[in-house]
LUMVEX-732781 format. One line per field, with one value per residue (C-alpha): residue in one letter; residue number from 1; x, y, z. Coordinates in steps of 0.2 Angstrom, whole numbers, plus 5000, padded with zeros to 4 digits. Layout:
# LUMVEX-732781
res: (A  ...)
n: (NUM  ...)
c1: (X  ...)
c2: (Y  ...)
c3: (Z  ...)
//
This chain:
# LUMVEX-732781
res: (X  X  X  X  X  X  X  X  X  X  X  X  X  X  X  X  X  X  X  X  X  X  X  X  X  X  X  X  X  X  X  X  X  X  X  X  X  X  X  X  X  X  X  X  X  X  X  X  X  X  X  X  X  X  X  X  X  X  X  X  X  X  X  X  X  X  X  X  X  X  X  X  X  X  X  X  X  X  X  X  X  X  X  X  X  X  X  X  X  X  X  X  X  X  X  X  X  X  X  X  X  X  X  X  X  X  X  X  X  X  X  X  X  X  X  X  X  X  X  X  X  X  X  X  X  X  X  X  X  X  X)
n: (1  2  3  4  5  6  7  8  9  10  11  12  13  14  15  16  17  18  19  20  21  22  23  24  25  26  27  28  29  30  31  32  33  34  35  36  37  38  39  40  41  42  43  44  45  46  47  48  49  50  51  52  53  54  55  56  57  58  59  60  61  62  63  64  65  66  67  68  69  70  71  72  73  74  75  76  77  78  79  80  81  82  83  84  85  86  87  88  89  90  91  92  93  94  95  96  97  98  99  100  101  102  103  104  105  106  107  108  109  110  111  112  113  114  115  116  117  118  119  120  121  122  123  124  125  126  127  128  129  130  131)
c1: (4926  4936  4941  4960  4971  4983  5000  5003  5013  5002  5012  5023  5015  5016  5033  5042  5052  5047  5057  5061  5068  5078  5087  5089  5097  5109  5116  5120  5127  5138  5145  5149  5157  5167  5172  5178  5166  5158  5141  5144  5153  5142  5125  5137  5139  5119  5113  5107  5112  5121  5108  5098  5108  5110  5090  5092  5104  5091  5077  5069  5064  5063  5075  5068  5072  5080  5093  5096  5100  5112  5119  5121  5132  5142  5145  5148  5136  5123  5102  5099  5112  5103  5086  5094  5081  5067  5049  5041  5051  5045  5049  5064  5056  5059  5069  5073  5091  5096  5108  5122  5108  5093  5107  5111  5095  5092  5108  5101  5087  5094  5102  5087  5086  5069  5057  5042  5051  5058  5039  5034  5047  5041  5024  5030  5042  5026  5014  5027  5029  5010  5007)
c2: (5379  5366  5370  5373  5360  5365  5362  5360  5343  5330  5323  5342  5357  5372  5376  5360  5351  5335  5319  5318  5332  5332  5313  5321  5337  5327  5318  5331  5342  5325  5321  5338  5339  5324  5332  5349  5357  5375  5376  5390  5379  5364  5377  5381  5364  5360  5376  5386  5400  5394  5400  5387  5372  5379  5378  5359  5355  5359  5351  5369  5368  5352  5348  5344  5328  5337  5347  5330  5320  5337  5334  5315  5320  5333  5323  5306  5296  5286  5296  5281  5289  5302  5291  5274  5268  5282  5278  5261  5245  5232  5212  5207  5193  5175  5167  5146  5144  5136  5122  5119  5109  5123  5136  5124  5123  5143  5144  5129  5140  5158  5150  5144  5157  5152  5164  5150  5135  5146  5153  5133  5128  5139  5131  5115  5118  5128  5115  5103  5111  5112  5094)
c3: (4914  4924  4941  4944  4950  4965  4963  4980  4984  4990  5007  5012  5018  5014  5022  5022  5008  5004  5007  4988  4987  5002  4997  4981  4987  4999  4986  4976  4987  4992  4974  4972  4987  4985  4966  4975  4965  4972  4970  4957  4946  4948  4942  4927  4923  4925  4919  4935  4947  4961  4973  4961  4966  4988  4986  4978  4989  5004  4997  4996  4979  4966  4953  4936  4927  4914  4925  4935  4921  4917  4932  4932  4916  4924  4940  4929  4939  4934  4935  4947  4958  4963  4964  4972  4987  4983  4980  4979  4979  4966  4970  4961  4948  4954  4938  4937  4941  4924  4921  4908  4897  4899  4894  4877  4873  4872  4861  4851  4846  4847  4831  4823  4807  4802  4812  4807  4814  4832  4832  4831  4842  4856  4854  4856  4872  4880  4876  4882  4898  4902  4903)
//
């Protein structure tokens, strides 16, 4: 028999909210403050007990991804709005500024309908940009 795994939240203890959950909860409470919604009306629209959304709101307890995305629908802000700045930060990919020509020839071979000749003509632009 496999031991059991705690559920306990990794960085919080016992009695504190994590971070998360309190950026989370601010945010929520703010949009629906700046709708004039009550918190009573906003569980309604999410599916929860106003108590419920008083406890989100302090970071007490976490809001599933399923009631967020509820309340991202109610609220008619995007999920990210609720998640903006949170967790890691990934590199933005570095992508060649492209000129009028470069953008032409991706046209050019967007209209290629042959999938064999665009498949070929890829090779060929790869294996000319190797040398």
């Amino acid at each position: 028999m496999r031991p059991r795994r705690s559920r306990r939240r990794p960085h919080a203890s016992e009695n504190e909210p994590d971070c998360v959950d309190i950026i989370v909860g601010e945010r929520l409470r703010a949009r629906r403050q700046s709708l004039g919604m009550s918190q009573r009306q906003t569980g309604e629209l999410i599916g929860v007990s106003y108590q419920q959304v008083q406890k989100y709101e302090q970071g007490k307890n976490r809001i599933s991804l399923a009631t967020l995305v509820r309340a991202a629908e109610a609220m008619d802000v995007p999920l990210s709005f609720f998640l903006e700045g949170v967790g890691p930060t990934l590199p933005q990919p570095v992508w060649p500024e492209l000129n009028r020509r470069d953008i032409a020839i991706v046209k050019a071979l967007l209209t290629v309908q042959d999938q064999k000749v665009r498949a070929a003509l890829r090779i060929l632009i790869r294996a000319l940009a190797e040398e």
